[in-house]
Residue, then its C-alpha position, 0 to 999 in steps of 0.5 A: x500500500x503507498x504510503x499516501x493511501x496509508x495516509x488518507x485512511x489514517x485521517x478518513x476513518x477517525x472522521x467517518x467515526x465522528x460523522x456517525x458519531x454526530x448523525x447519531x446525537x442528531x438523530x436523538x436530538x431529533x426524535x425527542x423533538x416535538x412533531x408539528x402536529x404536537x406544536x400546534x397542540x394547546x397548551x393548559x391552563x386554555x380550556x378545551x373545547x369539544x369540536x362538535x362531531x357527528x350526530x349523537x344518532x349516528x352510531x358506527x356499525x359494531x358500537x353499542x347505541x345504547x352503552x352501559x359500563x363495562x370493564x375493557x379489555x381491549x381498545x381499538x384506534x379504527x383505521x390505525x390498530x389492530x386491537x390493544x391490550x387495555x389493563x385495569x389498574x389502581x393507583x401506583x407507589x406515588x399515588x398516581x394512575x397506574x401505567x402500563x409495564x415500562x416495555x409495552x408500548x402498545x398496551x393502555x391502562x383504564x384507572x379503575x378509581x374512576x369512572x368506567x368505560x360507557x359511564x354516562x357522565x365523567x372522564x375515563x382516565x386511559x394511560x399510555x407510554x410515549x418512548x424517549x426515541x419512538x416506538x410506543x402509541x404516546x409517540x404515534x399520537x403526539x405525532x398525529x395519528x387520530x384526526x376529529x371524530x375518529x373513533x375508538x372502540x374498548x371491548x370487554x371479553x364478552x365481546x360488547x363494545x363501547x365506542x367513543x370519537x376523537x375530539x382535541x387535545x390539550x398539553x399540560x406541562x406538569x409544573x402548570x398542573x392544577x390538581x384541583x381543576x377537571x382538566x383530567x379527573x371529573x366524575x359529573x362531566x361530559x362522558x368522554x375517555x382521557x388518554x394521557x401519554x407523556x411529551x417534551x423529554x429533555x434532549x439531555x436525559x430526565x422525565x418528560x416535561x409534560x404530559x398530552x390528554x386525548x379526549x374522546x366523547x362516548x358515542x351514543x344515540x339520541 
């Protein structure tokens, strides 16, 4: 080998190694970027506004028109998921909503401290996982994925299905949360699910800075 190409490859290596290296850190700087879709979401303490959907009346083929509480089992995101496993849990060491385990990231959890899937009045809580770097269904909504009235079906196992239909969005940034307003927990309100999934994990390490709410309307007929 000559000595000049010797050269070359003494100098070009190290650099393709700091190339990678840096596309690398601008990939994870990246991904834990808020997509568009989530920049445009609003942000608590604005009040969220329900976007009228379609008529009470209209109610999708497979959903019950007439629903009743159920305890869920599996959720579906029609036209985006196949079905999901959906847990029932308490609340965990913290006292908060339990999540479901830290490896699936496909897999939600309905809070049975509150009121269930079908109730005719509250806000069912439903937790999610967003991944710092993708993978996980809190990373597939903050990135878009349900558009207004999009409807989302929980089943029990004996096969009866309550649907619900996909309004807004809110952020809240955990240092802004109220406790005491029914942003998330209600009992008397609107019946409509909460799907909570965390957002805005620093670039540098650390918890998410925020958590995004999906709220969705129990369908019903008139």
């Amino acid at each position: 080998m000559k000595r000049s190409t010797k050269r070359i490859l003494g100098w070009s290596i190290p650099l393709l190694v700091v190339v990678i290296i840096a596309a690398y850190f601008g990939w994870r700087w990246l991904k834990t970027r808020p997509s568009q879709y989530e920049q445009e979401i609003p942000v608590y303490p604005i009040t969220p506004t329900s976007t009228a959907g379609e008529s009470a009346s209209d109610v999708p083929e497979g959903c019950s028109p007439n629903p009743s509480e159920i305890v869920g089992t599996h959720i579906q995101f029609d036209g985006h998921t196949d079905e999901l496993t959906l847990l029932s849990l308490g609340l965990d060491a913290e006292g908060l909503p339990g999540t479901p385990p830290g490896d699936e990231g496909y897999t939600l959890a309905w809070w049975n401290g509150g009121p269930s899937v079908g109730s005719g009045q509250g806000k069912v809580v439903l937790t999610s996982h967003t991944f710092r770097y993708g993978g996980a269904l809190g990373n597939d909504l903050n990135e878009g994925l349900l558009s207004e009235n999009d409807v989302i079906r929980i089943s029990d196992d004996a096969g009866k299905t309550v649907c619900y239909r996909f309004t807004n969005a809110l952020k809240i940034f955990v240092d802004d949360y109220d406790p005491n307003s029914n942003v998330l927990y209600d009992d008397y309100g609107d019946p409509m699910i909460v799907i909570v999934v965390c957002s805005d994990y620093p670039a540098n390490g650390g918890d998410p800075a925020a958590r995004v709410l999906y709220y969705a309307e129990l369908v019903r007929a008139a």
